[in-house]
N, C-alpha and C positions, 0 to 999 in steps of 0.2 A: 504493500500500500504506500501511496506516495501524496505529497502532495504540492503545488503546482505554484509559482512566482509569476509577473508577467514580467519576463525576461529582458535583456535588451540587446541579447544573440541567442544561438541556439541553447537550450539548455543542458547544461552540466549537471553532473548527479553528484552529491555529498555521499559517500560510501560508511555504512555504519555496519558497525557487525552484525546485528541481530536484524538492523532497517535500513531501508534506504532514503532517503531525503532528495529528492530534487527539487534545490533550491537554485536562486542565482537574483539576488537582489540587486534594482540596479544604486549605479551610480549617487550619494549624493554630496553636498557640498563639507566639509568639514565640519566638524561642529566640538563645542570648547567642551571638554572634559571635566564632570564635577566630582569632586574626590567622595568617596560614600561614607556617610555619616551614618553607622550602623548604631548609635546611641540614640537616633529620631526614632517615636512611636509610629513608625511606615505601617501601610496596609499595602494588600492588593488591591489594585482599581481594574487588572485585565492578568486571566488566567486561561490558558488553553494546555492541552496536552494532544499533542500533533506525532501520531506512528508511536507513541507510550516516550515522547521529546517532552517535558513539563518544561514550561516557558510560561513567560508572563512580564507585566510591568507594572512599576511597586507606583506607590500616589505620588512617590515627585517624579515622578517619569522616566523612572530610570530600567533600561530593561534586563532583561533576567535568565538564567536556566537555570532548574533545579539541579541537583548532583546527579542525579540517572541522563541526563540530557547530555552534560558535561562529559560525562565519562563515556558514554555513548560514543561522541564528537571526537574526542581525543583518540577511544581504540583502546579503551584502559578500563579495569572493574572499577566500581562507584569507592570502591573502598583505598582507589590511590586517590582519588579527589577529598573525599573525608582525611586521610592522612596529611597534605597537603594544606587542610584547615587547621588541624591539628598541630601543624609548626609552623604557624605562619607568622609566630613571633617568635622565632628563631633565626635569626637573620644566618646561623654558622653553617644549619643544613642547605649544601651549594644548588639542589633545588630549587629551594623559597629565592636562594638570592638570586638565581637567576631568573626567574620570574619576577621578582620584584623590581629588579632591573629593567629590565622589558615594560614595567609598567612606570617607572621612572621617567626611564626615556618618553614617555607621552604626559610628562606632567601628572598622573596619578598615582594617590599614594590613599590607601585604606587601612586601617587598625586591624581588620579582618579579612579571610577571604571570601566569606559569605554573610548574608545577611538574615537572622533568622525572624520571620513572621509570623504569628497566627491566623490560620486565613481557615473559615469551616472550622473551627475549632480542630484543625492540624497543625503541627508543625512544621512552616515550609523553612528547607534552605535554599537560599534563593543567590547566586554566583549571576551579578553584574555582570554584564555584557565586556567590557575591557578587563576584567578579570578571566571572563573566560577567554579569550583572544589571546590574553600573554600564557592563560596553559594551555592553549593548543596550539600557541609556536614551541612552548618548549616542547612539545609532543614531540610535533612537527622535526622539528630540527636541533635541539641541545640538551634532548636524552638521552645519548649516547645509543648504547646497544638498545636500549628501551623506548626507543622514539618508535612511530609507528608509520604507518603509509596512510590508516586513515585519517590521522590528522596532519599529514602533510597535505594529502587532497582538500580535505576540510579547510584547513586553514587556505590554501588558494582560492579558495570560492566565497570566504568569510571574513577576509581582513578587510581592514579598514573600517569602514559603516557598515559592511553589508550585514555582518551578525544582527547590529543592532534593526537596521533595516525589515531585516527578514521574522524577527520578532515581532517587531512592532504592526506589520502585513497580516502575520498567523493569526494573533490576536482581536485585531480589527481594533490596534490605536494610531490616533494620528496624532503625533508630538508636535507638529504646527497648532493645531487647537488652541484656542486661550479661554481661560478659566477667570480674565478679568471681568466680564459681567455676569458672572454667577450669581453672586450677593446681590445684584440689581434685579435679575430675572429671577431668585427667589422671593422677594420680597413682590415682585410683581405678580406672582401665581396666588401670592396670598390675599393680595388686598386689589386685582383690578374690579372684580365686581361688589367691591366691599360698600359703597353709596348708594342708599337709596333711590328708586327710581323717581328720576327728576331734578337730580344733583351730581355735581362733581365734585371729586377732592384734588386739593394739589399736587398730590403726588403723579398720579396719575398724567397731571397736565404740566411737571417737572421733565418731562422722557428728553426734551432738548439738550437744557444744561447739563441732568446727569450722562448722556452719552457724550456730551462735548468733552467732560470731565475724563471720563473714564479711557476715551480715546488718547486723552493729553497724557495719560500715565496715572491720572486717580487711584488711587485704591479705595474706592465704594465699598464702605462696608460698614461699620459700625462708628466709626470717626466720622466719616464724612458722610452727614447727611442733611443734603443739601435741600432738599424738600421743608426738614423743618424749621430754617432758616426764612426759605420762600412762603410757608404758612403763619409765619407770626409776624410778618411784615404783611404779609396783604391780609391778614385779620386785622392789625393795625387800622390799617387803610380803611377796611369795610366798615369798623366803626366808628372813625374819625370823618366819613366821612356819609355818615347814618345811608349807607346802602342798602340796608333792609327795608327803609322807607319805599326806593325803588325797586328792588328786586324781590324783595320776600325777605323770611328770616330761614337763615342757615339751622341748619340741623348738626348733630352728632353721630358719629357714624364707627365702630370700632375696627381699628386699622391693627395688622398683628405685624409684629417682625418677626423675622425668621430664626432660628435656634442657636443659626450663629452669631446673632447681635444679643448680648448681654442684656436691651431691651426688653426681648423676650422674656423677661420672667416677670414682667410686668405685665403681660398680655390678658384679654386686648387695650391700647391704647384709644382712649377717648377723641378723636380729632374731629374737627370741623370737616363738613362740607358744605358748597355752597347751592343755591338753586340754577339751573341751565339759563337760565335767561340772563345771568350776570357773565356767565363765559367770555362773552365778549367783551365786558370790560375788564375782564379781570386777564386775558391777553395781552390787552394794550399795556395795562399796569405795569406786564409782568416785562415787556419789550421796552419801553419808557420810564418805569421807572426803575424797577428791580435789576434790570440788566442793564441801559445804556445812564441809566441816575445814578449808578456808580454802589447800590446795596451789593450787586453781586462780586464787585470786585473788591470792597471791604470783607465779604465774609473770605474770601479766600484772602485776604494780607492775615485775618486773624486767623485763619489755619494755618499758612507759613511761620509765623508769628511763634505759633507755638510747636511748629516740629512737625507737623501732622501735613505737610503735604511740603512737597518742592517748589521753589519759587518758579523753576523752568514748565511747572506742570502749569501752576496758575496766569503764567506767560500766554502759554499755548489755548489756555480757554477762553482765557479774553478777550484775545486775538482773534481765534475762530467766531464768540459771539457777539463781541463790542465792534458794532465797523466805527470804522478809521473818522475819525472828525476832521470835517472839512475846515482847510486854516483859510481866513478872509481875506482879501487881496485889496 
């Protein structure tokens, strides 16, 4: 049983002793190497077992074989890959050093050689992608009598990206994805139909500034929440400026955060919404005064102000939402 890459030549077979793999991942650009932090509370986010290959990629994105995979790939029982974890803080055994070397030379350097997970309530070990690379060059080529053929093949089919590559395909992750508006589109599953019918609330009618935000580099999320800012200035507004006379009187509506904002254990939050027939002035408000009257770009100097956001971030939002003032001639 096999199964199948979308090649960028004819395809090559990965030779395993027990299976066979025909992979051939293509080409892609470099990418910067992060040393693994096997002290972080990691889970699995993508787990497959491909021909009895255990693979997978941990939540910082880092991708993975278990020890039966590894050893698979190399041409070696699971129990030289175990022993190989077992002196991996032994710089003396020339082994580990040479393997560590191997993984030097690329700038990564790890406390462990694998990293262990509970995942189903198992215990995974889970051998990094550049970890496995540097033990299937020394397979490959600086085992001496003990190096193998299948991991000299393997490893020509596998260096570089392609491991990581071919991991990341089996599983079905795409590491380009960005996880920046997750905390926005959380909070928006919870509260878009949260207003009674016949009202708006401002969060809902914030979707501008916070994508501008989040685009500029924001981190939307419990810090920064730019909706409540925008709701206690135009409630300001609403009553200073007795708009219930025109429009109706606002209701209360209860608005929830989501599990990862600390707000949540206050849930639900009490907030204002307004009646539909004000929408329209409460637009222009938000265009004239909130955004180009200079409120929106105070709340962002006080989030620089205090650490909570980059000055190059609140540069970039401004820019995008505030146009340029015309100078007089």
């Amino acid at each position: 049983m096999s199964f199948e890459l979308p090649p960028k030549k004819p395809t090559e077979e990965i030779s395993l002793r027990a299976n066979k793999i025909k992979v051939l991942a293509p080409r892609i650009g470099s990418k910067e190497i992060t040393p693994v932090q096997s002290s972080l509370p990691l889970g699995i986010e993508k787990i497959a077992d491909v021909n009895g290959i255990g693979m997978g990629v941990l939540s910082d994105g880092t991708p993975y074989l278990n020890q039966r995979g590894l050893a698979a790939l190399c041409g070696v029982q699971n129990a030289h890959i175990g022993t190989i974890s077992g002196q991996w803080g032994d710089d003396d055994k020339p082994r580990i050093k040479l393997i560590k070397t191997t993984l030097a030379k690329a700038g990564y350097r790890s406390p462990s050689a694998h990293i262990e997970v509970i995942h189903g309530g198992q215990l995974q070990y889970c051998y990094p992608a550049e970890i496995c690379l540097a033990v299937l060059e020394y397979y490959a080529f600086d085992a001496g009598t003990n190096c193998q053929p299948e991991a000299r093949d393997n490893f020509r089919l596998l260096a570089g990206s392609k491991l990581r590559e071919m991991i990341f395909r089996q599983v079905g992750y795409d590491p380009t994805r960005s996880k920046k508006f997750d905390k926005w589109h959380e909070r928006i599953s919870l509260n878009f139909q949260s207003a009674p019918k016949g009202f708006f609330h401002v969060f809902n009618e914030a979707h501008t500034l916070i994508y501008e935000l989040i685009v500029a580099g924001a981190d939307i999320g419990e810090k920064n929440v730019v909706d409540i800012s925008i709701g206690q200035h135009w409630s300001k507004h609403w009553c200073d400026n007795e708009l219930e006379a025109i429009y109706g009187e606002r209701e209360k509506y209860p608005h929830h955060y989501p599990d990862s904002h600390p707000q949540s254990k206050s849930n639900p939050q009490e907030s204002w919404c307004y009646p539909l027939a004000a929408l329209g002035a409460y637009r222009e408000w938000l265009q004239d005064i909130y955004i180009e009257g200079g409120k929106f770009s105070n709340y962002l100097k006080g989030k620089v102000s205090r650490g909570e956001l980059a000055p190059s971030v609140a540069q970039l939002a401004v820019s995008a939402l505030v146009p340029p003032q015309l100078t007089a001639r």
